[in-house]
N, C-alpha and C positions, 0 to 999 in steps of 0.2 A: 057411742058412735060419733064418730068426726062428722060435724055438718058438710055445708056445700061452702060456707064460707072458709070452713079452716080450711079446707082443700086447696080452693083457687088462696089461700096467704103460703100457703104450703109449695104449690108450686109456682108462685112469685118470687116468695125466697129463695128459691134452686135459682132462678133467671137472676137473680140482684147475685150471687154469692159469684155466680159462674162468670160476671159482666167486669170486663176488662176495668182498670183502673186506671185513673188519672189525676196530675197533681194539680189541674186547673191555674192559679195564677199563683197563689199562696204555698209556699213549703212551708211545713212546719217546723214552729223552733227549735227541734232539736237535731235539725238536715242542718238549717243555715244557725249556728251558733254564731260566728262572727264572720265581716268583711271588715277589713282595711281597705279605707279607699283614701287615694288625695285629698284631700279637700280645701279649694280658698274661696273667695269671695265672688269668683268667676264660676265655680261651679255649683254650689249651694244652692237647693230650692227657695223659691220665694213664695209666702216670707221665710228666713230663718227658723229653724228648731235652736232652744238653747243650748248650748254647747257648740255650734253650728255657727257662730256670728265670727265674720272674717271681714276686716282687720278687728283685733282687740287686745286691752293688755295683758297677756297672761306667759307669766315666767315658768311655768311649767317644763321646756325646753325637751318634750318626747323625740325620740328618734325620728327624722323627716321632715320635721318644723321646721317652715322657712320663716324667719325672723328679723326683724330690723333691732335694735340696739338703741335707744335714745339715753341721754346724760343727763344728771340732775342741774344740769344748765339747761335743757330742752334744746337740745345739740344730738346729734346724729352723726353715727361712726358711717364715715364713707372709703369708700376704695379709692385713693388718689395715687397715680402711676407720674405725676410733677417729680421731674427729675431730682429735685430737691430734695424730694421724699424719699425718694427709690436710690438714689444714689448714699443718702444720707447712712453713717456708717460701715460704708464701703470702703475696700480700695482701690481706686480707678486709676486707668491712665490717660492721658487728653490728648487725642489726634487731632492736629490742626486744619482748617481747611489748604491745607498743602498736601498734606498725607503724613506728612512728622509727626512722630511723636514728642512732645515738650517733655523735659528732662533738667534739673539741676545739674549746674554744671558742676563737676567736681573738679577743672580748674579753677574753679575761683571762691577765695574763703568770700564773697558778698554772697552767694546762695541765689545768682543769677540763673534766671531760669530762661532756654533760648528751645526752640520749637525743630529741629533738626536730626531727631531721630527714625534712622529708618525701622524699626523695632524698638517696642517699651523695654530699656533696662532698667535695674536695681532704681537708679535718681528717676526712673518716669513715674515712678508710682506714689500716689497720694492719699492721705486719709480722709476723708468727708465726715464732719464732727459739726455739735452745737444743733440749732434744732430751725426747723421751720423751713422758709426760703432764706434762710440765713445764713452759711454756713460757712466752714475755716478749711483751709487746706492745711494738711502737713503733710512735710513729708520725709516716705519711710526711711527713706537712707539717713538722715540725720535725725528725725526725731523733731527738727525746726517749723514753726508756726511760719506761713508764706504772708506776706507784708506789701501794700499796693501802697508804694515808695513812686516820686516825680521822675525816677529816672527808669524805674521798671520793675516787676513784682521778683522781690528773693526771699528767700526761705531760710530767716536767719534769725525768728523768735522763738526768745521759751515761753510765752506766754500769750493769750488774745485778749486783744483790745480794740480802739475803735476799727482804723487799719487794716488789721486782720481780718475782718469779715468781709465775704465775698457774697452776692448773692446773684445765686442760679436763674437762669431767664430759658424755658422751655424754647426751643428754638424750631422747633417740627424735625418729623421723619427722623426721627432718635439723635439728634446732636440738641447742643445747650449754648449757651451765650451765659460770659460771667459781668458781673458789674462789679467795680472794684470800690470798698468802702471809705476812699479817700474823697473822690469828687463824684462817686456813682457814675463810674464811666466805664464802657468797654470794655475788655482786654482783647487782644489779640498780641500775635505774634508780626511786628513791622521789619523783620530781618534782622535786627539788633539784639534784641530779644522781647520778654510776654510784657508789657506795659497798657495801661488800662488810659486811656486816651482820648478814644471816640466817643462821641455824642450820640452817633443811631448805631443798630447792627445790624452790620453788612455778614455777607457771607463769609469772608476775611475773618470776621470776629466770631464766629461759631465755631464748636470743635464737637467731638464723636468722644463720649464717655466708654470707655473699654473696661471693661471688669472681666475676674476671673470666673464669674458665674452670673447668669441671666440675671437679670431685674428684674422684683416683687413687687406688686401693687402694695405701697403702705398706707396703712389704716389710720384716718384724720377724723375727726369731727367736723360738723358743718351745721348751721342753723336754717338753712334749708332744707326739711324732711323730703321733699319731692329729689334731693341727691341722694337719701338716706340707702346705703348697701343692702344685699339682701343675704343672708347666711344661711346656709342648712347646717339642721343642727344632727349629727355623728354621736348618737349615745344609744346603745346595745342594753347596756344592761341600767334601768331606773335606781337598782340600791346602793348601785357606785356612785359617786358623789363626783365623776368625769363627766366634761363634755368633752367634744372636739365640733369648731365651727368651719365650714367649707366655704369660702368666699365664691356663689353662686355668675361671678361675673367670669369668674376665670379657670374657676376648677380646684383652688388650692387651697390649704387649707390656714388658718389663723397658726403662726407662732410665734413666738417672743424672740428678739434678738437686740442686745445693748438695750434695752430700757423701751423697745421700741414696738408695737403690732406690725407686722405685714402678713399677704398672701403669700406666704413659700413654700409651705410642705405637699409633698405629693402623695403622702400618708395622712390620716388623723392624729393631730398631734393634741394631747389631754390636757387639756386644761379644767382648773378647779374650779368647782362651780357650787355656788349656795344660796338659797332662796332667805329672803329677809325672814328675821327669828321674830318679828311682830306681823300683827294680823294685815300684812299687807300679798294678794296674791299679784301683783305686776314686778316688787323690788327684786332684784338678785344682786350677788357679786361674783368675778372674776379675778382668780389670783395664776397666775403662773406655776406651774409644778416642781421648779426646783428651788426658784428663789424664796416662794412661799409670797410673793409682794403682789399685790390688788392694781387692776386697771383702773386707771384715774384721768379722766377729761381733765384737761387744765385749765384756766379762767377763760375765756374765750375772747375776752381782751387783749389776752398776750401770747394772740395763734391760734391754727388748728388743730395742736397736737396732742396726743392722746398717747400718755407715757405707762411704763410698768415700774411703780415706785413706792405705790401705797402703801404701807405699815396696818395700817388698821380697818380698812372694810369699811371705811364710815366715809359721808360727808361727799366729797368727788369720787369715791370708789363706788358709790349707788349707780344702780343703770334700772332703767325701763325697758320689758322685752315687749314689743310689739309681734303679736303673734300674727302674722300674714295668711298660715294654709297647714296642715299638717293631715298626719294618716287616721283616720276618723275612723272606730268601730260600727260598723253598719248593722242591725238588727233589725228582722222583720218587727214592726208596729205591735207591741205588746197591746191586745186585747184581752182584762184578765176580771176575774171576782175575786174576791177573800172567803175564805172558807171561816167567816165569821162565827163564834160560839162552839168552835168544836172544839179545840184542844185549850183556848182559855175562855171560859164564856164573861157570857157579859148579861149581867139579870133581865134589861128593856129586850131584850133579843128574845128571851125564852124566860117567862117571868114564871113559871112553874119549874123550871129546875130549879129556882130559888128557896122553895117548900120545904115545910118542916118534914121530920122524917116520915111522915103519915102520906105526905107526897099530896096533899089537898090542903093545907093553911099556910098562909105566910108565917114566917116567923115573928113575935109580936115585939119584938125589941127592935127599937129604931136603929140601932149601930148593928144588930145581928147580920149578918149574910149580904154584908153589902159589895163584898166582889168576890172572886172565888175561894181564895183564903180561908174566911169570914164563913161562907158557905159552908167549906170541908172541915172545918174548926164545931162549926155549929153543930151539925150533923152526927159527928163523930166517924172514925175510922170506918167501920164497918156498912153502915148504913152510905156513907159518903164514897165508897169503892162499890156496893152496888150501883150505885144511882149513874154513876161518873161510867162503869164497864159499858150500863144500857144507855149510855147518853154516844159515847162514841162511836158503836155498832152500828147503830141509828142515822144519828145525825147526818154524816155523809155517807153514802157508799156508792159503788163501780157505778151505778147506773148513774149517778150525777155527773160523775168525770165521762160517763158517756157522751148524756146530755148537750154538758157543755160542748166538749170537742165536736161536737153534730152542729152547733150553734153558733158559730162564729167566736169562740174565746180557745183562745190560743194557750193560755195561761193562766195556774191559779197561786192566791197569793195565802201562805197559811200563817196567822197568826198562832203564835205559841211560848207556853213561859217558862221557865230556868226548870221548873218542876217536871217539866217535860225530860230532861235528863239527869237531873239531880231530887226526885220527889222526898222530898223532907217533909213530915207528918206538917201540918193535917192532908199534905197534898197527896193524893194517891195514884200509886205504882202503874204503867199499863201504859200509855201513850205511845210510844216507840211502837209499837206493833203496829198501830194504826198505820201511823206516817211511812213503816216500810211497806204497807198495802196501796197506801195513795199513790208515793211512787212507782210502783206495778202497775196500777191503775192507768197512769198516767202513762206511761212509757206505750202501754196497751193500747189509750186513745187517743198519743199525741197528743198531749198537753205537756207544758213546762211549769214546772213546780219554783216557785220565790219562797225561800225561809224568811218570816219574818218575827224578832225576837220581839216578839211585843208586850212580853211580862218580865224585864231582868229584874233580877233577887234585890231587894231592897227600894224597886219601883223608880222607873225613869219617869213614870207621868205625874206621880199625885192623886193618881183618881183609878174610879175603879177597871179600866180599860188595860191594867198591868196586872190586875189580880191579887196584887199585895202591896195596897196602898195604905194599911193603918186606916187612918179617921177619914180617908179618899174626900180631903175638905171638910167635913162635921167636924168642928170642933170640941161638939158635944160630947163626942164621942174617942177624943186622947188625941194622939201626933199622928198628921201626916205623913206619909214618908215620900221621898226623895233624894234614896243614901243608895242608889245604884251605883253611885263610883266609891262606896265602902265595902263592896264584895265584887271589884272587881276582880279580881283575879276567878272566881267560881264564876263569874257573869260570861269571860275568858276562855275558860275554859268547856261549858256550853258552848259556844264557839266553834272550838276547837274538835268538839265530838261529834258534833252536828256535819260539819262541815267534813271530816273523814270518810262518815257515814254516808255520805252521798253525793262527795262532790265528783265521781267517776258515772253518775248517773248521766245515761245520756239526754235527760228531762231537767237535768238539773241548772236551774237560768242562772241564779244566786243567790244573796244574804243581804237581808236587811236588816243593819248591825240593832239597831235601837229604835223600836217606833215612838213619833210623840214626845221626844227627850222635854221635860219642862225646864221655860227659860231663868228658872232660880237654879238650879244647876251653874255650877263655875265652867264658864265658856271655856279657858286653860284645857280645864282639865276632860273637859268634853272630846276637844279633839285630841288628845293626848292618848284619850281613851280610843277612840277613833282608831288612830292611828296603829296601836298595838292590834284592834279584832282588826283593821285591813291586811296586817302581815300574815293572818291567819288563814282568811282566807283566800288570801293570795299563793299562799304557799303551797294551797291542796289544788287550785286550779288558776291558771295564767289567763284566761276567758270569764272567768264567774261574774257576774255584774256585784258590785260593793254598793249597796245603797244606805244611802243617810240621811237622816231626815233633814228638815227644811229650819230649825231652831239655831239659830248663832250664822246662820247660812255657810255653812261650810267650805260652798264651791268656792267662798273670798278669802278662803286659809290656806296659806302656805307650805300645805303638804309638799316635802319633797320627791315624793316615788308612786306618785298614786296616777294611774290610768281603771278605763274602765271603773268609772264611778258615778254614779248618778245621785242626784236629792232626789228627796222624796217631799211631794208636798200632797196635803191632805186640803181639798176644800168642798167648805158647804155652807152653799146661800142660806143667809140668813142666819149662819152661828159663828162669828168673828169674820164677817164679809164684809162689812157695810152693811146699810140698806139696801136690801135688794129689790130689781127695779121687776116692773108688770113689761117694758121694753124688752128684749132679748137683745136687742142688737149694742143694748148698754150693758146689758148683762155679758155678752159675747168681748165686750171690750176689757170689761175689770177681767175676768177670764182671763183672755191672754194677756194682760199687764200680769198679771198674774206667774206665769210660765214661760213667759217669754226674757231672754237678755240676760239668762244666769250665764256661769263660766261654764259648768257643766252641764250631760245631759242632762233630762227632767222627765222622772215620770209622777205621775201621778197617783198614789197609793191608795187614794182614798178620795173617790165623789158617792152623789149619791141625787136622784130625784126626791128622797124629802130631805128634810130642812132647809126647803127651799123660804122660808122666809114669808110664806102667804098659807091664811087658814084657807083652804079650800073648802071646807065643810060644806058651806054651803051655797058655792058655785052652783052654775044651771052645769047637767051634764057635759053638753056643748064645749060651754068655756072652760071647766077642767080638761077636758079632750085637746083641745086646744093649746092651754098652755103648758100640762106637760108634756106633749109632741112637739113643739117649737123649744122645751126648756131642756128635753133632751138632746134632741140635733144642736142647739148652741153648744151647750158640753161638747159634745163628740168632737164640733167642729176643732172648739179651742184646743179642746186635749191633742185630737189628732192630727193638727196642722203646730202645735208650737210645741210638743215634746213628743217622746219617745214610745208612750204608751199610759195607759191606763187600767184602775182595777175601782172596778164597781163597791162598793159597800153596801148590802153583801149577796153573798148570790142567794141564802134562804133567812126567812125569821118562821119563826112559831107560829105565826099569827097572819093568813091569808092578805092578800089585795094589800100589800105593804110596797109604798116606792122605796122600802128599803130593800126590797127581795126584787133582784135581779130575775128572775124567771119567772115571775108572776110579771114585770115589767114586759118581758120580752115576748112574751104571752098574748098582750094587749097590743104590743104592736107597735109602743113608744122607744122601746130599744129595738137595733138591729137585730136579724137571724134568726125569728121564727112567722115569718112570713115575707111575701114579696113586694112589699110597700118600701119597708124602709130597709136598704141592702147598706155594709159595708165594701168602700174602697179598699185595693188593694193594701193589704200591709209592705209591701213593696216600695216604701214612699218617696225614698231616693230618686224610683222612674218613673214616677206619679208626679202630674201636674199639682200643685197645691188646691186648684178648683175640684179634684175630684173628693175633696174633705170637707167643703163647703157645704154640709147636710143641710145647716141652718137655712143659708144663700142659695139655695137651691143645686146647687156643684157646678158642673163645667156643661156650657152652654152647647148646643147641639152634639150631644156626647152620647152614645153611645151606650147604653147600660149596661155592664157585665150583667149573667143571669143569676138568680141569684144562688145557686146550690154551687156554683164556681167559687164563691168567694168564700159562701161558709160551708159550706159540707164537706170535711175531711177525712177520708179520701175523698175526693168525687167521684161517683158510679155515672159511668158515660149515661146511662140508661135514665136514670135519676134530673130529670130536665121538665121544665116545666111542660114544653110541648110533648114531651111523651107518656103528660099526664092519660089521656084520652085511651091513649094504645094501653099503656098500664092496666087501665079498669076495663079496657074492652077483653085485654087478655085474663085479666080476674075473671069477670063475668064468662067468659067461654068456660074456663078453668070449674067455676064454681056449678055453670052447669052439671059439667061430667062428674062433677065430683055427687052434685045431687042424684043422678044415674045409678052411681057406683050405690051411693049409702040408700034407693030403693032398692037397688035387684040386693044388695049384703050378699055376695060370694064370699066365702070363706074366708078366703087372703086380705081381703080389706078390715075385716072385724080383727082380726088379728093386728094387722098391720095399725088403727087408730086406737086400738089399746094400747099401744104401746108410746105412738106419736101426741095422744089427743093431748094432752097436760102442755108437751113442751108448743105445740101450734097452736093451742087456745092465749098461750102469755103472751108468743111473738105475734096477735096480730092484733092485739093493743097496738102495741109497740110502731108496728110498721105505720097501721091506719092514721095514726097520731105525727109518723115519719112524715107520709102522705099528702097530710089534711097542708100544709103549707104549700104544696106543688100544686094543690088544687084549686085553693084559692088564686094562686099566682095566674093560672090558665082562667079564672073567672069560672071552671066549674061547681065553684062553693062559694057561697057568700063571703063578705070580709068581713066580720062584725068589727068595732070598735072599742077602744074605753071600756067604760062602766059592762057596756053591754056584752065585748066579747069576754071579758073577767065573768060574768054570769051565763056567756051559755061554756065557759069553759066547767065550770062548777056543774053544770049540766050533763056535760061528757064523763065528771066524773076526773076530771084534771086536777082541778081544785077544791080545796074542802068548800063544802058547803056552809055556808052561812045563815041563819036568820036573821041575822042581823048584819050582812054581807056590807051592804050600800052606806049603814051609817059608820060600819069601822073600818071602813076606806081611808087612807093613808089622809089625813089633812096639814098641807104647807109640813111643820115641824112640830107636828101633834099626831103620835098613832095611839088610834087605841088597840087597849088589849083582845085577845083572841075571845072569841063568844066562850061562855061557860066559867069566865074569872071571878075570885069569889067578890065580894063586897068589899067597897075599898079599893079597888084597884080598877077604878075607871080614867074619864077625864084628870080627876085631879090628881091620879100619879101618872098620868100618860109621859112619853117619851119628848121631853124637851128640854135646850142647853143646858139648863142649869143640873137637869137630874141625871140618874145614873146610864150615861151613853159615850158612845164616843168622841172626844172632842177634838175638833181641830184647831191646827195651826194654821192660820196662814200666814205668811212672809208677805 
């Protein structure tokens, strides 16, 4: 018989199923995969997210980048329109302030030039040659260099010398004024003819430059940055080695003509473009497209001109690209776990899948089973495919990826190793099946799934966290490895199958090429390596996020074609941090020194509330409560105000009341999303104040507080609100009445009817009351317990394993002990710390 309680859950559930939906503040990642926005220094939240820092050096030159150009002199290419410039390689004609045109005369062999043309003929036209404010007239009809001679300028040289040079004097409203380089004087036309004479310039001595085609701003150098041009940069496709730059003052775009830069083209005109070939990410160089010859600043002593003549790319062919603003992938605030120990484990996690085949003794050899390798070696084939089938049915399944997406995580992160697609004995067959359920899973409760290779074949780490690390450091026990770039191409190739398999998933965020890469690994060849998996999977999707870990820092390598890429940094107080402080707000500082001021974005792959660096044991309840409540909101804060997102380590272990277990955390009430104490800001961040991430600092002052099932409950059920807790159980309670009614009088149709119902409405009202109990709390009509204490009445409810020994194998600083019932031997002195077998990080 169906009680009165299954009734009233029974018809709850019809009212929640039936109850309109809504998307609250948050879509989910797989709605908003990417935005391109603008972005410079004027729009960017404050403070900055890395990747996100405008002005800064970076020669990456994406399509929409607006850029300044600086010289290995610390010189800046500017737009100068100085007639000198703009005239310069031209051929002009000179209207005098008469309205004549000046013209050689072709009755006289002296090359006398007289101002009296009513229209430029054939003798009016002249060449503009030599460089700077300097320049030589010739002209076209003879081919003769013009000469500032005592009796009047003629155009009767084969050659320039002092004489010969004329220098341009900008005169306003489009005319010029010349100086003649005999006494630096004047010229004008005195009726006789052009003679260079006067001392000031009059109107008389100005004339109007005529040319066959408009005048271009030409491109100078200048040691003043605050003159420094601004260019957008015209590149469509990244694996073309083309740019084209648009001079942002006037519309036009950069092309070469005689040796020379100017603004002329009304098209994109290509030029070649290439990032320095050493570890430097600000170098690049500029070559011309037909001559093949390099931009080259000249000494800045002798001018401000900036020629196309360089031979070899080196030395004044160098430039610095000052990045100003560019189109920024925008993604919701990645909120995510790791689905640690399921597809590669790791023994501290679950220290009985370590076990001999008996499945109750450690194995008694020190080098035995010390990563999973080692395990399924030990084992043997058969024994080691059962243990491994019932470990991954187990470990994770649907109701967790429910869980989570109920909880505020948006995203899970899977680690997995080469054997996942390639199982070569002792590693056994089966994985693939899982990971296509996860993604099912997941598409089901909105969550976004991160591939992360975090075992490639021959070991990127050295330890047991790759699963086939050799001696994973014991020496005692033969070589370690770290020869992942000796099977690259099958490392590649994983890759490459992974990424086919499911980069059309609409859950699918992206690849994390290599966890942990260790830094004896050849930095060369690291990103060498790099660079061939980004083609990979770049190729299956033009959105996937490409992450790479945080060793050699990648974001300062000179990838040519890479967008959509982020580092990956792993950190935990207390294991390669520093000393970490009992302060938070010094802990909150090294933090974001931490994550803050790379070139790319940053997420965070790996934290964690323990290995925090303090034994906790034997804190007063109190001041545990305390400090990991203040030591998680400092994380969040750093994480969620200076990078992109974050993933917990990890969301479960073996072994209860672990700060490594993200849901036993979330539980107590130290993480966000399972109660209305401590809520997540919008993942929206771009239209979020940065105070609304300040968990630690209390957030933004007279604010407002989103409720909390808005932010993490995905969907949001309108109904599902804290204030409609009350109404909820009053309509339970009516419900539950009648339902009591029905099951005294048993009329027929009901006894029928919870035969059939009673199984599937006794599971879902776990399930719901559990949904519940946090909207309950939130309204004050249920206790809050805390800490220690709500970890034991959840053990009470039946949430959590029960413990007798609950309180003393509580997570301590960077000491866990093992789960109650471990045999002998495996207490304090193997517990989980740096030096043994756990996860280790890097930090940068």
């Amino acid at each position: 018989m169906v009680d009165a309680r299954g009734f009233a859950v029974a018809t709850l559930l019809l009212v929640l199923l039936q109850a309109p939906q809504q998307h609250g503040l948050d879509t989910p990642l797989e709605v908003v995969r990417e935005r391109r926005v603008f972005m410079d220094n004027s729009s960017i939240s404050r403070p900055p997210r890395s990747g996100f820092h405008f002005p800064r050096f970076d020669a990456r030159m994406h399509d929409g980048d607006e850029v300044q150009i600086e010289s290995i002199h610390t010189t800046w290419l500017r737009i100068s329109r100085h007639p000198a410039l703009t005239l310069q390689g031209r051929t002009v004609a000179l209207r005098a302030a008469s309205g004549k045109f000046c013209a050689v005369q072709l009755s006289e062999a002296t090359g006398l030039i007289r101002c009296d043309k009513d229209s430029p003929p054939f003798a009016a036209w002249f060449e503009v040659s030599h460089g700077s404010s300097n320049v030589s007239l010739r002209s076209v009809r003879g081919g003769d260099y013009c000469v500032d001679q005592p009796l009047g300028v003629r155009c009767d040289r084969k050659r320039v010398s002092q004489w010969e040079v004329f220098h341009i004097i900008d005169a306003g409203n489009g005319r010029i004024a010349l100086r003649g380089g005999r006494e630096d004087k004047f010229c004008w036309d005195n009726g006789k003819g052009f003679i260079c004479d006067l001392s000031d310039m009059i109107y008389e001595a100005t004339f109007e430059p005529v040319t066959d085609t408009p005048l271009r701003a030409r491109i100078v150098q200048t040691k003043d940055p605050n003159a420094a041009s601004v260019f957008t940069v015209y590149r469509h496709n990244l694996e073309v080695p083309t740019v084209a730059l648009r001079c942002k003052e006037d519309g036009f775009y950069v092309t070469v003509s005689r040796g020379f830069l100017s603004c002329s083209s009304k098209t994109p005109w290509q030029i070649r473009y290439a990032r320095a070939t050493w570890w430097d990410v600000k170098t690049a160089t500029f070559r011309a497209p037909d001559s093949g010859l390099y931009f080259e600043a000249g000494d800045p002593k002798d001018g401000d001109h900036v020629t196309v003549d360089n031979k070899d790319g080196t030395g004044w062919a160098l430039w610095r690209v000052q990045l100003l603003g560019g189109f920024e992938p925008l993604r919701p605030l990645v909120r995510g776990v790791n689905l640690g120990n399921w597809f590669l484990m790791e023994r501290w996690m679950a220290q009985e899948l370590f076990y001999d085949e008996s499945g109750s003794r450690a194995f008694p050899g020190k080098c035995d089973a010390m990563d999973e390798y080692g395990l399924m070696d030990a084992l043997g084939h058969e024994a080691a495919a059962q243990r491994m089938k019932q470990h991954w049915s187990t470990w994770i399944k649907e109701e967790d990826i429910a869980w989570l997406g109920a909880h505020g995580i948006n995203t899970v992160r899977v680690p997995f190793g080469y054997w996942m697609v390639f199982p070569e004995r002792p590693f056994v067959d089966g994985q693939l099946h899982y990971l296509d359920r996860l993604f099912e899973w997941c598409k089901k409760h909105r969550v976004a799934v991160l591939l992360d290779f975090h075992g490639l074949k021959g070991s990127q780490t050295g330890n047991p966290t790759s699963g086939n690390c050799g001696a994973c450091g014991n020496a005692a026990c033969g070589k370690t490895k770290v020869d992942f770039l000796e099977h690259e191409n099958l490392n590649l190739k994983v890759i490459d199958f992974l990424t086919t398999r499911f980069s059309n998933s609409p859950v699918y965020l992206g690849f994390a090429v290599a966890n942990e890469v260790s830094s004896t690994a050849n930095s060369r060849d690291v990103m060498a390596f790099y660079q061939k998996a980004y083609a990979i999977v770049r190729k299956k999707s033009k959105d996937a996020l490409v992450v790479l870990f945080a060793t050699f820092n990648p974001s300062t390598y000179p990838f040519p074609n890479f967008r959509n890429v982020v580092e990956d940094i792993h950190i935990y107080f207390g294991m390669g941090f520093g000393h970490p402080s009992l302060d938070q707000q010094e802990n909150l500082h090294r933090a974001r020194r931490a994550v803050a001021d790379l070139h790319w974005h940053v997420l965070v792959g790996e934290w964690s509330l323990g290995a925090n660096g303090h034994n906790t044991l034997h804190w007063q309840p109190k001041q545990r409560e305390k400090f990991f409540a203040t030591f998680a909101k400092m994380q969040l804060q750093a994480w969620e105000t200076h990078s992109i997102g974050w993933f917990y380590w990890s969301y479960k272990t073996s072994f209860p009341n672990s700060t490594w277990n993200f849901r036993d955390m979330c539980m107590i009430g130290w993480l966000p999303g399972c109660n209305g104490v401590l809520t997540y800001a919008s993942t929206y961040w771009w239209q979020e104040s940065a105070c609304a991430y300040a968990y630690l600092d209390g957030g933004c002052p007279n604010r407002q507080a989103e409720t909390w099932n808005e932010l993490v409950v995905r969907p949001a059920q309108s109904i599902l609100r804290p204030e409609a807790a009350p109404w909820i159980l009053t309509a339970a309670m009516c419900c539950g009445a009648a339902g009591a009614l029905v099951g005294f009088c048993r009329p027929a149709w009901a006894a029928k009817c919870a035969t059939t119902a009673g199984t599937a409405v006794a599971a879902a009202t776990n399930a719901l009351m559990q949904a519940l109990a946090p909207l309950l709390a939130a309204t004050g009509w249920l206790p809050r317990p805390t800490g220690f204490q709500h970890v034991r009445s959840r053990e009470r409810e039946g949430v959590l394993t029960p413990s007798a020994t609950s309180e003393s194998s509580f997570i301590n600083g960077d000491t866990v002990l093992c789960s109650p019932g471990a045999p002998a031997g495996i207490g304090i002195a193997n517990s989980l710390r740096a030096a043994d077998n756990m996860e280790q990080p890097f930090i940068w």
